[in-house]
N, C-alpha and C positions, 0 to 999 in steps of 0.2 A: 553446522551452527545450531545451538541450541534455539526454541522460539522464546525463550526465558529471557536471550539476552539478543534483542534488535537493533541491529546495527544500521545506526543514520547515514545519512549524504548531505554535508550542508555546504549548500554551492552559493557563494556572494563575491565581490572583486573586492568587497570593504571587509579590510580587516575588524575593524570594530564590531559590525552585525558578523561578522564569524566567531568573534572572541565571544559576542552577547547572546548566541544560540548555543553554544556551546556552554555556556555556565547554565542556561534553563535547563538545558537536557542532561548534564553532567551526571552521573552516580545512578541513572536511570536506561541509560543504553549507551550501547557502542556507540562512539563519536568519530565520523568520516569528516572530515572538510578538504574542501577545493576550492581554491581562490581564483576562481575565473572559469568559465563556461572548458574549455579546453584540459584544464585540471581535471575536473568532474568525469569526464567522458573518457581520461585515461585510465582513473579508476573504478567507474563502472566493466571499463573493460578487462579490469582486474580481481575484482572484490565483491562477493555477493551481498548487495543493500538491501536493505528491508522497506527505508522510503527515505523520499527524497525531499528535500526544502530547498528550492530552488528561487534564486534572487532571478527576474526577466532581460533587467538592462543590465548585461556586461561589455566589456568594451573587443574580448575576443569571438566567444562564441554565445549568440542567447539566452537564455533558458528555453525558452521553447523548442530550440535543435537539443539542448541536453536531454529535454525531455523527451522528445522524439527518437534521440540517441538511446535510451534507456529502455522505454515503447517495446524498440528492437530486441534490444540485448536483456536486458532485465524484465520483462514484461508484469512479474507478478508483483517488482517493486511498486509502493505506494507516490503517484508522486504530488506535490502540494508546489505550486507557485507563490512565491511572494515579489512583491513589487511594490515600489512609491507612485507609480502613473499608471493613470487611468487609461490604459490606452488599448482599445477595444480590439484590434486588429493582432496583436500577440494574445490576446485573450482567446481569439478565438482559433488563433494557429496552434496554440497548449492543446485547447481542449479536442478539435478537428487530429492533430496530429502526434500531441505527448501522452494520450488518454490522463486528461489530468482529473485528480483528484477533489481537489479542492484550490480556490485561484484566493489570497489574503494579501489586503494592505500594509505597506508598510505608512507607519507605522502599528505594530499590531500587538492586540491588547497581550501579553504574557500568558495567563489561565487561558484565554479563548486558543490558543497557538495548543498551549501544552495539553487541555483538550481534544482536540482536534487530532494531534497525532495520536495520543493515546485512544480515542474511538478507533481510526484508523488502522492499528495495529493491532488491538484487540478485534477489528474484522477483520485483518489478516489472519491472524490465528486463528480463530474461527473456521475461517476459508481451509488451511493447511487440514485441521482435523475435523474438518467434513472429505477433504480430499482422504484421509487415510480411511475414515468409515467406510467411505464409498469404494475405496481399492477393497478392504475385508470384507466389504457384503457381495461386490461384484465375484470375490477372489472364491468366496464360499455360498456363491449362487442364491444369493438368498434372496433376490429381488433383479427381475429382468429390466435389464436397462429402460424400459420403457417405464415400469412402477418408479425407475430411480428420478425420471426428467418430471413423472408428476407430483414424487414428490418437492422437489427444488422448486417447482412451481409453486405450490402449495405455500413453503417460506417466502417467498416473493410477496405475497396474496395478502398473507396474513401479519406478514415484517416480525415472522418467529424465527430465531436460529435455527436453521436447517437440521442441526444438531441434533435438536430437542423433536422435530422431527421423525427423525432417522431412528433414532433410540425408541421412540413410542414405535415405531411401525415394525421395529427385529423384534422388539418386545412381542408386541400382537400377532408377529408370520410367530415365531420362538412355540409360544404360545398352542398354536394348532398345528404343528409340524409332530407328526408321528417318532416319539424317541426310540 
C-alpha cells in the first residue's frame, strides 16, 4: 500500500457516528469501519490500518482491548480513542495497554478530529521514511549505529524531523569521504 493513500479503522456500535466519520474522512483516505469492538479486531486481523478511531463503550468488546488488540498485531498503527464519558479507568487501560495516541471527546469539534489525524499521519509517514533512510545509510555504512541513535536523539531534543536531520549529516559525512 502506497503512504499516498491511508487506510483508516473506524470502530463505533452507532451507526450514525460510523456513517458521520466516514463523510469527514471520505475522498481523503481509505475508509475501514467496524461496528462493534469484535468487528474491528477481525479486521485488524486481516487488513493493514494506518490508524485507528476507536469509540471506548461498545457493548461487545471495548476499545481499549481493540486497541490493545492492534498494540499487538498492528503495532505501527496510529491509534486515537474517542468516547462520550469521562471515565478515567479506560483512559488509562488505552494509554498503559493500547499505546494510545491521542484519547477525544465525543462530542468532537470536526477540524480539531480532522487535524489530528492528519498531523498523525503525516508523523507516520515521516516515521516510514526515516525508516527507509536509515535502512540505506545502515545498508551503505554510512553512519555507525551509534552516530544513527545520536542522531534520533538530537530530533527528539530539538522537535526537528529527523529527516531534515539525516539529510544534513550524509550531506556533511558525503562531503569529506574520499571519491
Amino acid at each position: 500500500m502506497s503512504t499516498d493513500q491511508f487506510r483508516l479503522l473506524i470502530v463505533d456500535d452507532e451507526v450514525d457516528v460510523l456513517e458521520s466519520l466516514q463523510r469527514t474522512f471520505r475522498g481523503k483516505y481509505e475508509i475501514v469501519t467496524a461496528r462493534g469492538g469484535d468487528a474491528a479486531i477481525r479486521v485488524l486481523g486481516t487488513k493493514h490500518i494506518d490508524l485507528i478511531l476507536c469509540d471506548q463503550r461498545m457493548p461487545d468488546v471495548p476499545g481499549h482491548e481493540v486497541l490493545k488488540f492492534a498494540m499487538q498485531h498492528q503495532p505501527e498503527a496510529i491509534r486515537i480513542l474517542l468516547t462520550g464519558y469521562a471515565d478515567l479507568e479506560s483512559l488509562v487501560k488505552c494509554v498503559n495497554e493500547g499505546g494510545l495516541y491521542k484519547y477525544m471527546t465525543k462530542p468532537w469539534e470536526p477540524e480539531n478530529l480532522q487535524l489530528t489525524v492528519e498531523f498523525a499521519l503525516e508523523g507516520l509517514s515521516l516515521q516510514r521514511h526515516l525508516d527507509v533512510a536509515t535502512g540505506i545509510i545502515r545498508k551503505n555504512h554510512y553512519f555507525p549505529k551509534e552516530m544513527l541513535d545520536r542522531l534520533k536523539q538530537a530530533a527528539v531534543t530539538r522537535g526537528e524531523p529527523m529527516i531534515n536531520i539525516i539529510h544534513r549529516a550524509i550531506n556533511k559525512e558525503l562531503a569529506v569521504v574520499p571519491k
